[in-house]
N, C-alpha and C positions, 0 to 999 in steps of 0.2 A: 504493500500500500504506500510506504512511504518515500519506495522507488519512483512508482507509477506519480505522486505527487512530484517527484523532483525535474521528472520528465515532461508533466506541463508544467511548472513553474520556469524551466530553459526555454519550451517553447514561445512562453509568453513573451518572458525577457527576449529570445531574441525578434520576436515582433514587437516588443518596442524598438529593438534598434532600430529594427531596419525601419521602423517608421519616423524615426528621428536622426538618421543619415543626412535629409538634405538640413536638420539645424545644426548638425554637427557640422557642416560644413559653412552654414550660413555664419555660424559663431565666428568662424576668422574673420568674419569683417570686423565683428570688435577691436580686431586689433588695429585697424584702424580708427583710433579715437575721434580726431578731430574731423575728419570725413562724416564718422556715425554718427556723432553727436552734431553736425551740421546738419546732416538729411532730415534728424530728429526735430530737433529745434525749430527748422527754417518752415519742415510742412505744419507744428505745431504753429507756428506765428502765421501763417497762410490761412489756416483753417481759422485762427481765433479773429483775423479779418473776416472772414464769412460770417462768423456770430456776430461779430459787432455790427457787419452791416445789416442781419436781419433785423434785428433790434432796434437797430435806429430807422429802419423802414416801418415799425409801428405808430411811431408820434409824426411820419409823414404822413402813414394812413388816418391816422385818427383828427388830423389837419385837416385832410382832402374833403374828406365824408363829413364833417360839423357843419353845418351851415350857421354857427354863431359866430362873431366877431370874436369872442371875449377867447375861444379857443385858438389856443398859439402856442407855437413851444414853450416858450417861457412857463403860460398856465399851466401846460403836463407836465411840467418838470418841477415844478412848484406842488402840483397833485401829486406827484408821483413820491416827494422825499415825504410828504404829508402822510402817504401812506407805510413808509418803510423807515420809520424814524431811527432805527437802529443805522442806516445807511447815512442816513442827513449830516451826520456829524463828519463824514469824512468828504464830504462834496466842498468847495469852498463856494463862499457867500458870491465872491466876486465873478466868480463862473454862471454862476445863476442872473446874475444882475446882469450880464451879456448879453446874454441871449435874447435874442430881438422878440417885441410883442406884436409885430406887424406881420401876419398873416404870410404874406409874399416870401419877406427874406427868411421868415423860418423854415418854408419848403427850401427858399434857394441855400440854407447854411447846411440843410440836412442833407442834399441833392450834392454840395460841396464836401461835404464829410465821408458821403458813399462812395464819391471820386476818390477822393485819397484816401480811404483805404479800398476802394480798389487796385489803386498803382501801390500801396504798400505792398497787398497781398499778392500782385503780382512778381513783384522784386523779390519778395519771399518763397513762394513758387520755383522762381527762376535758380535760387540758389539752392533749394533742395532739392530740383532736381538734375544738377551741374554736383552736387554732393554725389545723392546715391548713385547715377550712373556713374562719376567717375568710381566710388565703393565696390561698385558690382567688376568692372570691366576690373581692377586695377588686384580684388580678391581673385578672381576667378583664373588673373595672369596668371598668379602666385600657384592656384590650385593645378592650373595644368601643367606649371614648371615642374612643381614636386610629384607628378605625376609620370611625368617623362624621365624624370629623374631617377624613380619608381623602376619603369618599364627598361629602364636601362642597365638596372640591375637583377632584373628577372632572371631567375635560372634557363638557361638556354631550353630546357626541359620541357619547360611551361610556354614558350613563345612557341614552339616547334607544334606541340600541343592543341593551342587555341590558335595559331595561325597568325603571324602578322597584319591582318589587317581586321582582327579582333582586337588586338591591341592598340591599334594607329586609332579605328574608331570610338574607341572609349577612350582616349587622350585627348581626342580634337574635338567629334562629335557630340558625344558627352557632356564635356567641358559647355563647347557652344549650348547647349541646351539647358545645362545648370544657371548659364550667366539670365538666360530666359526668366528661371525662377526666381533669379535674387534680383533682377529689374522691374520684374512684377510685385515682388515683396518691398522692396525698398521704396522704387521711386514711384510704382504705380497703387498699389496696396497698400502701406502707410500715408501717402496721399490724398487716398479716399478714404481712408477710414478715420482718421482727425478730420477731415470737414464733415460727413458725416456724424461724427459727435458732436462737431459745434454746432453745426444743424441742428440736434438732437438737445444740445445746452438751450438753445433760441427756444422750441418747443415747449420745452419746461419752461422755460422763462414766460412765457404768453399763456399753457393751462397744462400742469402737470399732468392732468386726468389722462388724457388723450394721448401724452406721451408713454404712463405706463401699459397701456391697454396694447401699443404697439412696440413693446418690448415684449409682451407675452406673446405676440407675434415668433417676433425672431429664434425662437428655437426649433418653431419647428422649419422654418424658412432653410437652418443651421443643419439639421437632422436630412432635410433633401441634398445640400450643398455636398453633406458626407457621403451619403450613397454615391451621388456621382460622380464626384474626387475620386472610390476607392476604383470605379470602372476606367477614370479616364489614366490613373496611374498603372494598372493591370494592362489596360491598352499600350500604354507608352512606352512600357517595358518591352512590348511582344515585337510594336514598332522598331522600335532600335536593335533590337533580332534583328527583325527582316531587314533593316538598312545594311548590317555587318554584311548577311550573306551579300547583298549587293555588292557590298565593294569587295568585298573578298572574290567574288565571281568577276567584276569588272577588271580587278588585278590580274589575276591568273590570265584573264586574255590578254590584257596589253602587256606583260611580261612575257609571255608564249605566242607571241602576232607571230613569230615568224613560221613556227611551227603551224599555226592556224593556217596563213597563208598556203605554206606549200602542202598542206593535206587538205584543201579545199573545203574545212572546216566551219568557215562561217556562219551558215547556217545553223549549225550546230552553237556555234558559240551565240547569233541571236536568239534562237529559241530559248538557253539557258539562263541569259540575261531577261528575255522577255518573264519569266517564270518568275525569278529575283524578282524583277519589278511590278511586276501584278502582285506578289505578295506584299510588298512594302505596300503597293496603293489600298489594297485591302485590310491592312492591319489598322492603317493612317483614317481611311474611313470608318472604323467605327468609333478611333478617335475624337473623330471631327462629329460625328452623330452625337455623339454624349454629351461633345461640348453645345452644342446644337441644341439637345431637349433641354440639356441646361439650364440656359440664360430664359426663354419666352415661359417653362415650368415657374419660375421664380418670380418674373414680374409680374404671374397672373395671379400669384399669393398674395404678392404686396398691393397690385391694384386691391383685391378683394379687400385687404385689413384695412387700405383707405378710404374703400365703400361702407365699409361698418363703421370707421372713424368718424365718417363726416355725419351718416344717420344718428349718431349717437352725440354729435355735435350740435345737431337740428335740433335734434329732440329738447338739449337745452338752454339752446336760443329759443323754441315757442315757449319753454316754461319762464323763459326771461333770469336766466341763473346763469349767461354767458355774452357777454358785450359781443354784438356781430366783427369786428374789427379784430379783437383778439382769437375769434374761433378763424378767420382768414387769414391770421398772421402763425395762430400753431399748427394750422392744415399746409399753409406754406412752409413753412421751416420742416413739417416733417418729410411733404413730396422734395425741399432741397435733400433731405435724410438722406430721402428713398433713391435721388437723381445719383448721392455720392456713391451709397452702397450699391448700387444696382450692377456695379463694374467690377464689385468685389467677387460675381460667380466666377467670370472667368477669369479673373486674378488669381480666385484660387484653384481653380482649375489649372493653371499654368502652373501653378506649384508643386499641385501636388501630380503633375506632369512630369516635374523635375526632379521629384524623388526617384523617378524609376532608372534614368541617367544615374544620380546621386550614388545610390544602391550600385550600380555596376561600376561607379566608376571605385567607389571603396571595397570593392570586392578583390577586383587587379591592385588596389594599395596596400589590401591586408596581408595580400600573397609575399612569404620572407623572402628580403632580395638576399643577393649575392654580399657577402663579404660586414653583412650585418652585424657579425662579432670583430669587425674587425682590430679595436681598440682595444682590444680583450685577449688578444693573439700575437705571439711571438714573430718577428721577423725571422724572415729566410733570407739565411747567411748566402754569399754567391757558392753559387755549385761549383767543389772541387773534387766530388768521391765519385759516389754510384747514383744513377735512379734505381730502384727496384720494384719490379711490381709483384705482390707476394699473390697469390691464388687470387686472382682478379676477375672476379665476374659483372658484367652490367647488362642491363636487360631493360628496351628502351619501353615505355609505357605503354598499353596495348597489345604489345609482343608477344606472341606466342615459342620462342624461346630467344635464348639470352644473345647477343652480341658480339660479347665475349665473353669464354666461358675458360674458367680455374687459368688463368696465364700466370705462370711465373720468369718473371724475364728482367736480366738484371744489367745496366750497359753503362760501364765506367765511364768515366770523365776523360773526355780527349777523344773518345770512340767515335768512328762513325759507325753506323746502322742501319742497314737499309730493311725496310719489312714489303715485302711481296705476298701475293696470294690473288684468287679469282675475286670477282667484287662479289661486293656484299660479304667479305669474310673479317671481318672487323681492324682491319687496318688503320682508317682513318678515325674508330671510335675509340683505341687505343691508346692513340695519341691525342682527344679531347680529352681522354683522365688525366694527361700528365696536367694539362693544363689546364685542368678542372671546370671545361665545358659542361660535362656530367663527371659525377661522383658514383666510385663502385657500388653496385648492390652487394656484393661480398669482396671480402678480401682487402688491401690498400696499396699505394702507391706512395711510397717514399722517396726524397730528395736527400743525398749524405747524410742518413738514419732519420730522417723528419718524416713524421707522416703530411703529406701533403694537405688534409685537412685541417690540421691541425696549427697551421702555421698563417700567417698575414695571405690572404689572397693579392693583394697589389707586389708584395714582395715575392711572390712566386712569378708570377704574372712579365713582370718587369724584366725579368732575365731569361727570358723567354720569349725568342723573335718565332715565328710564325708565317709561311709562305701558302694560303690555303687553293685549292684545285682551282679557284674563281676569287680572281682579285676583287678587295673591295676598292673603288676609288669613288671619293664623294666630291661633289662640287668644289671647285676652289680649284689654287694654282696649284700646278706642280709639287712646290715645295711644300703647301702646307700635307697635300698626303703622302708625300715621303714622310714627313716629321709628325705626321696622326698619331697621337697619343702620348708626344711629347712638349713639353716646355720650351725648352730652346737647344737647337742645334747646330752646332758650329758650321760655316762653311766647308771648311775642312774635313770635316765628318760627314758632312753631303754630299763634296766631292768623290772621296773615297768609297763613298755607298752607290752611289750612281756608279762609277768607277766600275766597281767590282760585280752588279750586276749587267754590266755594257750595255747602260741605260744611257751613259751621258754624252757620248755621238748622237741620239736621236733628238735627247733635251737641249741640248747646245745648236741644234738645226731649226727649233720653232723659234716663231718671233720673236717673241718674249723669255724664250728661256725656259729657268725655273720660276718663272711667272707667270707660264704659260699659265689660261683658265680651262678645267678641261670640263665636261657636260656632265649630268647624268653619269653613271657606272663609267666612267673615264670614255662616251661618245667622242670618236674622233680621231681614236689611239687604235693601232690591231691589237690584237689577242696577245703576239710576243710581246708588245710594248708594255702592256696593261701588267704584264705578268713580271715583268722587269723591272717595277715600280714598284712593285707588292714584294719582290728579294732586296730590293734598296731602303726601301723599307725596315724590312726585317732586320738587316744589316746595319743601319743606322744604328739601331738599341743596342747596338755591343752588344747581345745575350750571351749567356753563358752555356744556354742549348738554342739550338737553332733547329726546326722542325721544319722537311721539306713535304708537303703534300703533295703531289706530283708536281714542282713546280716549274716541271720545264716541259709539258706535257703542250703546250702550245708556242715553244720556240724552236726554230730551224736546229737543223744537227749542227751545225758548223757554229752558232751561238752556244747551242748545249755548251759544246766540248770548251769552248772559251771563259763559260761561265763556270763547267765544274771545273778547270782547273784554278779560276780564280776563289772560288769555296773551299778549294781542297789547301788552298794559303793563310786563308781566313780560317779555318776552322780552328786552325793550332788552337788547343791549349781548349776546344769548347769540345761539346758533345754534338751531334748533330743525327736525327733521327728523319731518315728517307722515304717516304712513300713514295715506291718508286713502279713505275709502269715500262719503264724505257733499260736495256742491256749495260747502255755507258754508267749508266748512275751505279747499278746493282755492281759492276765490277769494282769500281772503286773503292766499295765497302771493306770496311774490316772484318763486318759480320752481316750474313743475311740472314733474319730470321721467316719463316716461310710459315703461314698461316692458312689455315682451312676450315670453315663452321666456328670462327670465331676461338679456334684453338692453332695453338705453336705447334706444329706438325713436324718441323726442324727447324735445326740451325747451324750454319758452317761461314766458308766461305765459298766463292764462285765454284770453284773447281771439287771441294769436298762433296759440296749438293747435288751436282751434276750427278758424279759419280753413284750417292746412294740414296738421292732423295727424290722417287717417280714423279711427284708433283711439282717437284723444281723443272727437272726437266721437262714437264709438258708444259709449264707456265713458257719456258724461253722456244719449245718449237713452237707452239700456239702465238711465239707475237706478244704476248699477253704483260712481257715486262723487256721484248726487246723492240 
């Protein structure tokens, strides 16, 4: 019993979180003080201009409508401290004596008075809502920084996983949709709900009766707003589903055009997209339905409570228990009420829209990044011993069996290495453990006796350059993605890295240089180039291991042979681990170890394997690594 209770008492709690994720996130605006308390403030002094002017439009009406002389402002306002004695004392005498007894200029003083605080109330207005927007836009930056930020240390596991453009859309997407909620909440929904109460103050002020009757109104007006908040937030969520698949399907084609093209594919790939998008439009409309029955369900509540209001106002004007002037002046102040509130459905509706964003976007925040003990974790000394990997198995998620299975494999310092095998035999997920892309499901992986989780992830990371089968090159010149990931780089050491990958004949031939700007995944450069950028790269960071993932797998043989004999100078003194497709790389090695189903099948050198290891030798007739 006391299981089964604890089991709904989590469930509950975690619906309250998740029903208080988009405050949880709206709270950082707090920390913008001076903003908050501006937006605050400024619609509060907006709104107390609407009260004041309704107010002072009563001794206009009660002006207009007298048909005696003797009625003038001055006489109402002289009536009026006559009735509130408790107020009279803080009015001054000299104020009263002002005020004209001439019919005319006390409309014109009052007509003058509604003017200026109109342009008060406007100026007011103006700067709260120059506050909350900039709150919202200036929160929301922050929220999607430290979300990228987030996403940038995702475990490789988890993006591979949910897809990159599950990720890109809850960063940007998301984001965009939460700043929605918090410009509906700030600048358009605090807005209207302080003029709305000052409305609601004016009311009161002219005949209490009639304002509490439509208070008892509002709850249940409240009780509909909930029902179709919980639909339009349920929709919103389903919505931004169906947008992810979009782009994720619109990705995959424009990263795969070429392939589409030359298998005459398009068709295929519009019907795909068309599907995508009939879902988004379907999910979006019943969105848009709800918010639809909405707003016309609600105003027809509020017409009804001011048809009851006003019958019940009649009734006591004929019994003569209510001045006609003052029942027109609290029937007006509350239809202003009703004008302010009436924008409040789909304000909240927009909110509680942006919960369903809000919710997925702290769901990818909750997820533990990478290197999150960092401060907590020894540095890794530069590698001068062994790597070791002790019975190393990993097994990617979903997998129906392991990747790599029990590997023990141990490669001193100074060694080279080359690892061969058919694909898909875990070569290249091998060497993500050294470098803790993934982390073993059994077994571990050590750096001169460290276990590699155990240690500073950036200090492992650091001494360890990288050449992967597909270069990354991002926007920008030249120079900066050779030196990606670093601080500052001498020329000297960018010479020598271009140098040594026989990068800097090609770089020294563009216009600019190392200045060049290059597009998109390096658009503009071939395949050897791109892939010569990504070893100069590598080679800049001085590593102390240096990991080749085939990386010469798209450069001419006569570049190969230039380039491994320039690594084979370089390497002194580092470790260097081969993923190797090609004969020249494999002979070079000190040691080839040969892989098969994700296990070490051997290991020698060229000539040892040959002779007694069947899989080596069908690897080099088949092509397959020469």
């Amino acid at each position: 019993m006391a299981r089964l209770q604890a089991v709904r008492n989590r469930k509950r709690n975690d619906a309250r979180m998740k029903h208080g994720i988009f405050w949880h996130f709206a709270r950082r605006m707090l920390k913008r003080r001076k903003l908050a308390i501006g937006a605050i403030v400024f619609s509060i002094v907006s709104a107390g201009g609407l009260a004041s002017g309704l107010i002072a439009i009563g001794p206009l009406l009660k002006v207009l409508m007298s048909g005696e002389a003797s009625v003038n402002l001055h006489s109402i306002m002289v009536e009026w401290l006559s009735e509130h004695a408790s107020v009279a004392g803080y009015v001054p005498d000299a104020l009263v004596a002002a005020l004209p007894t001439d019919r005319f200029l006390g409309i014109a003083t009052i007509l003058g008075a509604l003017l200026a605080l109109t342009i008060f109330g406007a100026i007011a207005n103006f700067l709260h809502q120059y506050c909350s927007l900039t709150l919202s836009m200036v929160t929301v930056s922050e929220i999607r920084l430290s979300a990228y930020r987030h996403a940038l240390r995702l475990p490789l596991s988890v993006v591979l996983r949910r897809g990159p453009a599950e990720i890109v859309s809850r960063v940007t997407r998301d984001t965009a949709e939460l700043e929605r909620g918090f410009i509906a909440l700030t600048s358009k929904a605090l807005s209207q709900l302080t003029k709305g109460i000052a409305a609601f103050i004016a009311a009161v002020w002219f005949d209490w009766r009639l304002t509490i009757v439509a208070i008892i109104v509002a709850p249940i007006i409240g009780t509909v707003l909930r029902k179709f908040g919980k639909r339009i937030k349920r929709g919103s969520r389903n919505t931004l589903k169906a947008y992810e698949d979009l782009l994720r399907t619109s990705n995959e084609s424009m990263q795969g055009l070429r392939g589409i093209k030359t298998a005459t594919a398009e068709r295929f790939a519009r019907r795909r997209f068309g599907r995508a998008n009939r879902a988004v439009i379907t999910q979006d409309r019943r969105v848009r339905l709800a918010r639809a029955l909405s707003t016309p369900i609600v105003e027809v509540m509020a017409i009804t409570a001011i048809m009851g209001l006003a019958l019940l106002a009649a009734h006591e004007i004929v019994q003569g228990r209510m001045p006609f002037d003052r029942f027109i002046m609290a029937l007006g102040s509350l239809g202003v009420a009703g004008a302010s509130l009436r924008p409040l459905t789909g304000l909240l509706n927009d909110i509680q829209a942006a919960s369903a964003p809000a919710e997925r976007l702290a769901e990818i925040m909750a997820i533990p990044g990478e290197g999150m003990r960092e401060r907590d974790l020894p540095w890794l000394p530069r590698h001068a011993k062994h790597i070791a990997f002790e019975r190393v198995s990993f097994r990617y998620e979903g997998a129906e069996r392991d990747a790599v299975h029990n590997v023990t494999l141990t490669i001193n310092h100074g060694e080279f290495v080359a690892i061969v095998g058919p694909n898909g035999c875990g070569k290249t997920t091998l060497a993500s453990l050294l470098v803790r892309l993934f982390d073993p499901t059994e077994g571990s992986v050590a750096m001169d006796g460290i276990d590699v989780q155990a240690a500073s992830l950036s200090s492992l990371r650091n001494q360890i350059g990288v050449v992967p089968q597909e270069p990354l090159l991002v926007r920008g010149s030249i120079r900066e993605n050779v030196a990606l990931g670093l601080d500052h780089v001498s020329a000297q050491m960018m010479d020598r890295a271009l140098t040594l990958a026989h990068a800097a004949q090609f770089v020294a031939a563009l216009p600019n240089g190392l200045d060049s700007e290059l597009g998109e995944g390096g658009t503009g450069l071939s395949g050897g180039q791109r892939q010569r950028l990504a070893i100069a790269r590598a080679l800049v960071r001085d590593p102390s291991v240096l990991i080749l993932d085939e990386a010469t797998s798209q450069i001419d043989a006569e570049s190969e042979v230039q380039i491994s004999a320039a690594i084979d100078d370089f390497r002194r003194g580092r470790t260097v681990i081969a993923i190797a497709h090609r004969l020249t790389t494999v002979r070079s090695a000190d040691r080839i170890v040969v892989m098969e189903d994700g296990r070490v099948s051997d290991m020698g050198s060229h000539a040892q394997l040959l002779q007694r290891c069947d899989l080596y030798r069908r690897l080099v007739q088949t092509q397959l690594v020469s």
